[in-house]
C-alpha positions as a LaTeX table, in Angstrom:
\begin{tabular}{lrrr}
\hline
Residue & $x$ (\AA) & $y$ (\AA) & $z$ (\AA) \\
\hline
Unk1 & $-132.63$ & 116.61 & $-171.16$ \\
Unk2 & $-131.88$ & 113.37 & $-170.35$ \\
Unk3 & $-133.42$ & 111.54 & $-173.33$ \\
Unk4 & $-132.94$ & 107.48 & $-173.79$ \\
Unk5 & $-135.71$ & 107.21 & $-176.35$ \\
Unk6 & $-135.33$ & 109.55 & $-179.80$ \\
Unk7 & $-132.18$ & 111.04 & $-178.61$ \\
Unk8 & $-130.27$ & 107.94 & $-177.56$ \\
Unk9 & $-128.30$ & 110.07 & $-174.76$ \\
Unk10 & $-129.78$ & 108.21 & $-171.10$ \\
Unk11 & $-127.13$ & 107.18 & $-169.27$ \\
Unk12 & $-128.14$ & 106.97 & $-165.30$ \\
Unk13 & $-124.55$ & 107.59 & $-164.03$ \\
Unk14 & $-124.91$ & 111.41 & $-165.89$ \\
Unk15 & $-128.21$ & 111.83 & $-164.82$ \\
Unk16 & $-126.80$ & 111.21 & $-160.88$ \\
Unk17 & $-123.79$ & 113.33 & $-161.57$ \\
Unk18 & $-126.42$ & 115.78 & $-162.78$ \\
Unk19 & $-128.22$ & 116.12 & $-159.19$ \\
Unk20 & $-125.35$ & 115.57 & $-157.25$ \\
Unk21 & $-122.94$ & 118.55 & $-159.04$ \\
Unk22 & $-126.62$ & 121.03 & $-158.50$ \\
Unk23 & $-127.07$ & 120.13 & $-154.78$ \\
Unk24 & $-123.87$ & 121.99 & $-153.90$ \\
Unk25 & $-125.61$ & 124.93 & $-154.96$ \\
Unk26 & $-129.60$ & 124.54 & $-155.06$ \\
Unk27 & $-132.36$ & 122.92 & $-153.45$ \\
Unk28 & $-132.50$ & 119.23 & $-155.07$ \\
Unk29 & $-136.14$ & 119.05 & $-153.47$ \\
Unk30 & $-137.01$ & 122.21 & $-155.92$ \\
Unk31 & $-135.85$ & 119.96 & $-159.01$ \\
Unk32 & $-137.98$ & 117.36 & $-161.08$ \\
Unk33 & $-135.39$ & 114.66 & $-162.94$ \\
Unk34 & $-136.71$ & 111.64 & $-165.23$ \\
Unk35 & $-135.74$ & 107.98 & $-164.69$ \\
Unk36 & $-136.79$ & 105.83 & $-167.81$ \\
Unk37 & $-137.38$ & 102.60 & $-169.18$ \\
Unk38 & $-134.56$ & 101.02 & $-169.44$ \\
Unk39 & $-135.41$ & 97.64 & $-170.71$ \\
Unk40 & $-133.08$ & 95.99 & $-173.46$ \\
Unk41 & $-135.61$ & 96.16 & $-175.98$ \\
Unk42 & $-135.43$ & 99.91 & $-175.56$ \\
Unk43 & $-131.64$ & 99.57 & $-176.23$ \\
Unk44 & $-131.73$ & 97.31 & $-179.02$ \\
Unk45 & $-133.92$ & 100.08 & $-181.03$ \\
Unk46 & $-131.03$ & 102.07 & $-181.24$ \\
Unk47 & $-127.61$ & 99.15 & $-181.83$ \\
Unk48 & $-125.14$ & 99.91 & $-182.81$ \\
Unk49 & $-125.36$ & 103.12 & $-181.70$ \\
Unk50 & $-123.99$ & 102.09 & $-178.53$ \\
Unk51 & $-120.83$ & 99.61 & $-178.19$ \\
Unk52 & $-121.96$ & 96.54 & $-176.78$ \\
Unk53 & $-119.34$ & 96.52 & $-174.80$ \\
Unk54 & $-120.16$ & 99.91 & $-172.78$ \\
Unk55 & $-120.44$ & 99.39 & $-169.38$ \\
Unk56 & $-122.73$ & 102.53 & $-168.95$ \\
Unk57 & $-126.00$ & 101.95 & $-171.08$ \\
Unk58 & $-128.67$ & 102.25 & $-169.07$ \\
Unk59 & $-130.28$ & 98.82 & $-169.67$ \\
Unk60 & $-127.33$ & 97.37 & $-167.75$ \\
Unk61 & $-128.98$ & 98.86 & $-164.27$ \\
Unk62 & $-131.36$ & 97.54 & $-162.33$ \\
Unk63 & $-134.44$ & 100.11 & $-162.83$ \\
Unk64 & $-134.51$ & 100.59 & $-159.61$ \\
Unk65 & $-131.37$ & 102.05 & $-159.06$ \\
Unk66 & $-132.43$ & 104.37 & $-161.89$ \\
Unk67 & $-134.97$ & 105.56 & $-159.49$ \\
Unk68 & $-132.82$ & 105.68 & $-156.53$ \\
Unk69 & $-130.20$ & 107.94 & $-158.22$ \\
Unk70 & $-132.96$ & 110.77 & $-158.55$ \\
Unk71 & $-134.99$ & 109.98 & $-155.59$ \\
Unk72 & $-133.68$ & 112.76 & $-153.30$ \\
Unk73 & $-135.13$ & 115.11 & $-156.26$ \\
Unk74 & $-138.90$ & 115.10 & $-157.51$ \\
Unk75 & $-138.86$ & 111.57 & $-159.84$ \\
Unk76 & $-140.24$ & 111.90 & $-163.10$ \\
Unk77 & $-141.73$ & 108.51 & $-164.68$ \\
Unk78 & $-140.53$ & 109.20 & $-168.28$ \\
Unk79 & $-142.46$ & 106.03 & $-170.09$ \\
Unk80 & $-146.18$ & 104.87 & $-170.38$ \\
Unk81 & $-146.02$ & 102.13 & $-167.22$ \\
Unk82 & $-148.32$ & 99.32 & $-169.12$ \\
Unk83 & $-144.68$ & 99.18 & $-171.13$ \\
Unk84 & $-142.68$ & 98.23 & $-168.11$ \\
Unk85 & $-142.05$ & 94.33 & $-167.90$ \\
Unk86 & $-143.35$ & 92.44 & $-164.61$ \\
Unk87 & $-139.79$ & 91.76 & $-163.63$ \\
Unk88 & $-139.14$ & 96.01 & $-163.88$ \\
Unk89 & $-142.56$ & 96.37 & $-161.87$ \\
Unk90 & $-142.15$ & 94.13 & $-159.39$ \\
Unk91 & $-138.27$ & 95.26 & $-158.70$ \\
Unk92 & $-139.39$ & 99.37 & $-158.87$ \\
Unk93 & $-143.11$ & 99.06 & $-157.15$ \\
Unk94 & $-141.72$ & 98.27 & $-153.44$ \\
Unk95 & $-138.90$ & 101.07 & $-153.81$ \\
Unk96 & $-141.46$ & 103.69 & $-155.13$ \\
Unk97 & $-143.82$ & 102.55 & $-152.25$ \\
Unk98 & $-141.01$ & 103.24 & $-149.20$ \\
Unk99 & $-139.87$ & 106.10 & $-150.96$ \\
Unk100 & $-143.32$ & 107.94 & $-150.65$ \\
Unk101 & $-143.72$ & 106.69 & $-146.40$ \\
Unk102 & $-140.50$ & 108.81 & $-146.06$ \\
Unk103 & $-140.82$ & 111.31 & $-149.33$ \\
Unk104 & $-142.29$ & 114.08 & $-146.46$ \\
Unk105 & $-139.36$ & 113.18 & $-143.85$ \\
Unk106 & $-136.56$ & 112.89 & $-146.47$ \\
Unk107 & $-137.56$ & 116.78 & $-147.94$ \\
Unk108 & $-138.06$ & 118.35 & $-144.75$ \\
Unk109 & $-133.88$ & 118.03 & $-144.39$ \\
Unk110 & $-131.23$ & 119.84 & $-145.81$ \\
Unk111 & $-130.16$ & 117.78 & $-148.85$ \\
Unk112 & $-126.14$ & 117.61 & $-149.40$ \\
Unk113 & $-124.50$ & 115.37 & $-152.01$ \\
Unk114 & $-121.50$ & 113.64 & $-150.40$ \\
Unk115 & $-118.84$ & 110.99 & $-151.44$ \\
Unk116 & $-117.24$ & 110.97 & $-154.86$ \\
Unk117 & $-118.61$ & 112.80 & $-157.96$ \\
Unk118 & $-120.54$ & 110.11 & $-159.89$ \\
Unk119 & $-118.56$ & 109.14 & $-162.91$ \\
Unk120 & $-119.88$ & 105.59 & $-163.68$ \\
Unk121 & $-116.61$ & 104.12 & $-161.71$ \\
Unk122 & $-117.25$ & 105.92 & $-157.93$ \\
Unk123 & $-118.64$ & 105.19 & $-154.37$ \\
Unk124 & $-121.05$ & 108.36 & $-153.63$ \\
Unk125 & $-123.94$ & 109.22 & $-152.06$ \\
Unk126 & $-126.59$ & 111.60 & $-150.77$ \\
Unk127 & $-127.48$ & 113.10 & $-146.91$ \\
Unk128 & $-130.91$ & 114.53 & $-145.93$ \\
Unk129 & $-130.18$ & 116.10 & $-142.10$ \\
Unk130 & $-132.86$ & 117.53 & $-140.24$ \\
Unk131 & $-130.97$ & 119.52 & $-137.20$ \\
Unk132 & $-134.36$ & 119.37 & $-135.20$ \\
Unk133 & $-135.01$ & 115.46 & $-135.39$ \\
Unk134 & $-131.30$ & 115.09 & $-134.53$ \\
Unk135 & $-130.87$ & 112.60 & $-137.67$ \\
Unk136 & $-131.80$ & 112.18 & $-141.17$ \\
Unk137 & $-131.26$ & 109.78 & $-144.07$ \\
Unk138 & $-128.10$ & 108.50 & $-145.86$ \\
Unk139 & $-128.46$ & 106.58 & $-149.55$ \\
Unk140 & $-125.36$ & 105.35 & $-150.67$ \\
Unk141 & $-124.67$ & 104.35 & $-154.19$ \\
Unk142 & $-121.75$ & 101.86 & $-155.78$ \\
Unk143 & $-121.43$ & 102.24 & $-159.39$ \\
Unk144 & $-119.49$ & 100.34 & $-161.36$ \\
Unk145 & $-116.59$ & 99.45 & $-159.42$ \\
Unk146 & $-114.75$ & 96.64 & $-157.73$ \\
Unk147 & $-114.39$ & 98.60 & $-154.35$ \\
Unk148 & $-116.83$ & 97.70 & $-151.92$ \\
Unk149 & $-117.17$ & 100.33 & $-149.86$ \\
Unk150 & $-115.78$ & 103.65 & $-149.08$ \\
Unk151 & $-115.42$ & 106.23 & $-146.12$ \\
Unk152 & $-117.93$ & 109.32 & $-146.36$ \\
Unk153 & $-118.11$ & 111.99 & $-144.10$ \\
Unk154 & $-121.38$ & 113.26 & $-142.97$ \\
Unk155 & $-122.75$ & 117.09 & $-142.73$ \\
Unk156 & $-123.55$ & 118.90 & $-139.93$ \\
Unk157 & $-122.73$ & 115.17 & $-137.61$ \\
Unk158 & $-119.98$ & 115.98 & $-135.58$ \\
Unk159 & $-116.69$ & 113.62 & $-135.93$ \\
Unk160 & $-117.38$ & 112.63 & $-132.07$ \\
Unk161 & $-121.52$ & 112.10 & $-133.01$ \\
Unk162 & $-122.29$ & 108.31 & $-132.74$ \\
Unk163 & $-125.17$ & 107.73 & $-135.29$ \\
Unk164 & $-127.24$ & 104.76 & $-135.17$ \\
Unk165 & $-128.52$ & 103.39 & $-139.39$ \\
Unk166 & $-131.09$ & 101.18 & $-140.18$ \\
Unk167 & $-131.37$ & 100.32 & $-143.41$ \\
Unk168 & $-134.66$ & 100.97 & $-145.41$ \\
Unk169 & $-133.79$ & 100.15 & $-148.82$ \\
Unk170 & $-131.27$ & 97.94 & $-151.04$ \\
Unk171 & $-128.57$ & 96.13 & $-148.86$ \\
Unk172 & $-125.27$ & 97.54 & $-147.29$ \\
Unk173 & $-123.96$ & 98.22 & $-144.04$ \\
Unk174 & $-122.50$ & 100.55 & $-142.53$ \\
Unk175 & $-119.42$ & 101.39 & $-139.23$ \\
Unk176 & $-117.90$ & 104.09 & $-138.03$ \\
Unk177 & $-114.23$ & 105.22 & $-139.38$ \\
Unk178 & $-111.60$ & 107.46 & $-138.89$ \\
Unk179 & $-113.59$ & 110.59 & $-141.32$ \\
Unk180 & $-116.51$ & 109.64 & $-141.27$ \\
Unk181 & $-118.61$ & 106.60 & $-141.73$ \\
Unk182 & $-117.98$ & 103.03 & $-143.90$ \\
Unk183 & $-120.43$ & 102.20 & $-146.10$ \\
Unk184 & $-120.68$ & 98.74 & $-147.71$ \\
Unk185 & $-122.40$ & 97.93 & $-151.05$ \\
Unk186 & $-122.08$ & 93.82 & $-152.07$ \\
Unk187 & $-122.98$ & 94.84 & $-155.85$ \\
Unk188 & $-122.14$ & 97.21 & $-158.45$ \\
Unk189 & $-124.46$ & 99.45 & $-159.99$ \\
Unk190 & $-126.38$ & 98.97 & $-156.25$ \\
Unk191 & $-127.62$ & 101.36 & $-153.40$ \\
Unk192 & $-128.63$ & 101.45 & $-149.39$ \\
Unk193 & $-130.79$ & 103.90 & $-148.15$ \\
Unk194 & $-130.70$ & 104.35 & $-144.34$ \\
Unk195 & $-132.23$ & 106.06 & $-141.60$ \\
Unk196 & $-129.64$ & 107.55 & $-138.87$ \\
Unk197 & $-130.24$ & 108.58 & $-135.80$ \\
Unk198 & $-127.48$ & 111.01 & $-133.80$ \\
Unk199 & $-126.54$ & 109.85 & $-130.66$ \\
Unk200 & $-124.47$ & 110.94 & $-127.27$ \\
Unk201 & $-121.08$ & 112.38 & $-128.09$ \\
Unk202 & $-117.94$ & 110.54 & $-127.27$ \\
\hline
\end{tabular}
């Protein structure tokens, strides 16, 4: 479990590492993971149980990227929603409402975890690929970290594939690179979820 409330052990970077270690393996559509509510006043229930000073508690994310980090699984909404704050609703309601226009397209890929392993300090990321459409999706993540970007290579593209992105969700960019593709994220604790298309060979 991945419990923030009672069993004070929540932290969103684990949760991601969680997913992203099991998609090697399995089928991340087949799995159901919680996001919760992360809201200070849900942390300050439990000081000083965590250092003030750690950079992972999960009230210091944006609750969207909570939601974002186990989107390429089935999202569980751990919490009663009347307990979410208007700021959390209106910063999770638009992301929950693209995520279900594409939920169909984004499962009907293969799923592959790429970049680093999250650890709380990496640049990583997720790939949906659908062979027959000739594209897929791409969400990139930036945890906690002062690199901006980093190069990630993409499944089943090949090297001399042009791919066009357009980004559906958060902000980033992305260019092509020696190994792969550059992806950008201005923030920390941040993600960009785009749409590729692949296009003529070199």
């Amino acid at each position: 479990e991945n419990r923030y409330i009672h069993w004070r052990n929540y932290f969103p970077y684990k949760t991601h590492k969680n997913l992203w270690q099991l998609s090697h393996y399995l089928m991340p559509q087949r799995f159901q993971f919680e996001f919760l509510n992360n809201s200070p006043e849900r942390a300050d229930l439990y000081q000083p149980l965590y250092a003030p000073d750690d950079p992972f508690t999960a009230e210091k994310y944006p609750i969207e990227y909570c939601f974002a980090v186990v989107m390429f699984a089935n999202p569980l909404a751990w919490f009663e929603p009347s307990n979410l704050s208007e700021e959390q609703v209106e910063r999770l309601a638009p992301v929950i409402a693209g995520y279900h226009e594409i939920r169909d397209e984004l499962f009907a890929g293969d799923i592959y975890p790429i970049g680093e392993k999250p650890s709380g300090r990496s640049i990583t990321g997720f790939q949906s690929h659908d062979a027959g459409a000739g594209g897929g999706f791409v969400c990139a993540y930036r945890e906690i970290t002062d690199r901006k970007g980093a190069v990630m290579s993409l499944r089943r593209v090949p090297s001399g594939t042009d791919s066009s992105f357009e980004l559906m969700m958060g902000d980033g960019r992305v260019e092509k690179r020696e190994g792969g593709y550059y992806f950008e994220l201005p923030e920390e604790r941040s993600f960009a979820l785009f749409r590729y298309r692949s296009l003529s060979p070199d």
